[in-house]
N, C-alpha and C positions, 0 to 999 in steps of 0.2 A: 282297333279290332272290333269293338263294340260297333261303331258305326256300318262298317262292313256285314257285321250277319243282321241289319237290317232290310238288307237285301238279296232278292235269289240269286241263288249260284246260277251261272252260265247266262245266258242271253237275260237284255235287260232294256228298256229303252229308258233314258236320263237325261234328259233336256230342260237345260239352266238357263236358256235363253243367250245371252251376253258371253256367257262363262264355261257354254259349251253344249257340246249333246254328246253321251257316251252310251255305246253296248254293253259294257258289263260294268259289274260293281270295282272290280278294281282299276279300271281305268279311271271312275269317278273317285275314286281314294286319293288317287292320284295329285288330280286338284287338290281335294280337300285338304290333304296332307301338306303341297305346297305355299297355298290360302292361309292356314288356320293354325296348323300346329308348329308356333313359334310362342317362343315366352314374349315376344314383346307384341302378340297378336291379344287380346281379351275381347271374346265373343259372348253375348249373349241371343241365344234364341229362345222365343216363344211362340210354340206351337197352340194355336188357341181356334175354336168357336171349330170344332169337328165337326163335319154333316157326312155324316155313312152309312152308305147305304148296302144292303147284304142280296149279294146275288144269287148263292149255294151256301150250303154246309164250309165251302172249300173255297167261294172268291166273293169280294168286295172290294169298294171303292169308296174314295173319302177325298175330300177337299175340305184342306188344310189354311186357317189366316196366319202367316205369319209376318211376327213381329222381329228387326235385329239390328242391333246396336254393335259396332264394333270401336274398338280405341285401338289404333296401331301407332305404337309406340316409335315405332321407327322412322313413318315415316310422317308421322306428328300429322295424322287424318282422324277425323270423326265419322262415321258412317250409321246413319239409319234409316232403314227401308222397310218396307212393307209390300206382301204380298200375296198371291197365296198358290198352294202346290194342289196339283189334282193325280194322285196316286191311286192306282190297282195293287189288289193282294191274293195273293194265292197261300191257301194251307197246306203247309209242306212239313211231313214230320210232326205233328201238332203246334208248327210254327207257322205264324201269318209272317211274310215276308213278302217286303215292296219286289214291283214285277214294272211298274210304272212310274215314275215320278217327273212330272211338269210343273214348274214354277214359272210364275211371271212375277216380275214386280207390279203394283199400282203407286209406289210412292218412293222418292230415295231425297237424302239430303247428306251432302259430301262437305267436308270443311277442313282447312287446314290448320292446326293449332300453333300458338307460339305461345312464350310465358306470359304474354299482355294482351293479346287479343285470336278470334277468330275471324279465317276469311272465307266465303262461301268459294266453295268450287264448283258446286252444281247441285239443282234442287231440279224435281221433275218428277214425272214417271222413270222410264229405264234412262240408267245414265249409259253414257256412249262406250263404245268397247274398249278396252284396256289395248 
């Protein structure tokens, strides 16, 4: 739920590149939910090095570096990528809430795990679609 009132109700543009482009925030849940929230999922993100810039009282915009590590336990992969998001905001209610979000990657590195070694699966920019 938290992730959700990140962003405005009703229309919305969400473009993940690879992983999708969606209209509103809860079709983006949607993913998210299927993706990420699993106990045998462990995500780290780090949102870092903000440049925003203030257009009114009421909107701005900001590009975002991020950094993400995942360990999925299931399916015994490593994932870390880098990249960075360019989102608009609108003040709604005394609430800044995403109106825009685009990410690209510039960096990804994929590996499979076993209890003795790892094997690369793909290192690059964007890895190929799922």
């Amino acid at each position: 739920a938290a992730i959700r009132e990140c962003f405005a109700a009703g229309a919305v543009h969400i473009d993940y590149g690879t992983l999708g482009t969606f209209t509103t925030r809860d079709e983006f849940l949607s993913l998210y939910e299927e993706l990420a929230c699993h106990a045998h999922i462990i995500d780290m993100h780090h949102g870092q090095n903000a440049r925003i810039q203030w257009h009114s009282p009421h909107q701005a915009s900001a590009v975002w570096d991020l950094y993400f590590h995942q360990i999925d336990n299931h399916h015994q992969t490593l994932t870390q990528l880098a990249g960075y998001y360019e989102d608009d905001y609108e003040r709604r209610d005394n609430r800044w809430l995403i109106t825009r979000s685009v990410f690209r990657v510039t960096s990804s590195c994929v590996v499979q795990m076993d209890d003795t070694q790892l094997r690369l699966l793909f290192a690059g920019a964007q890895p190929p679609a799922a």
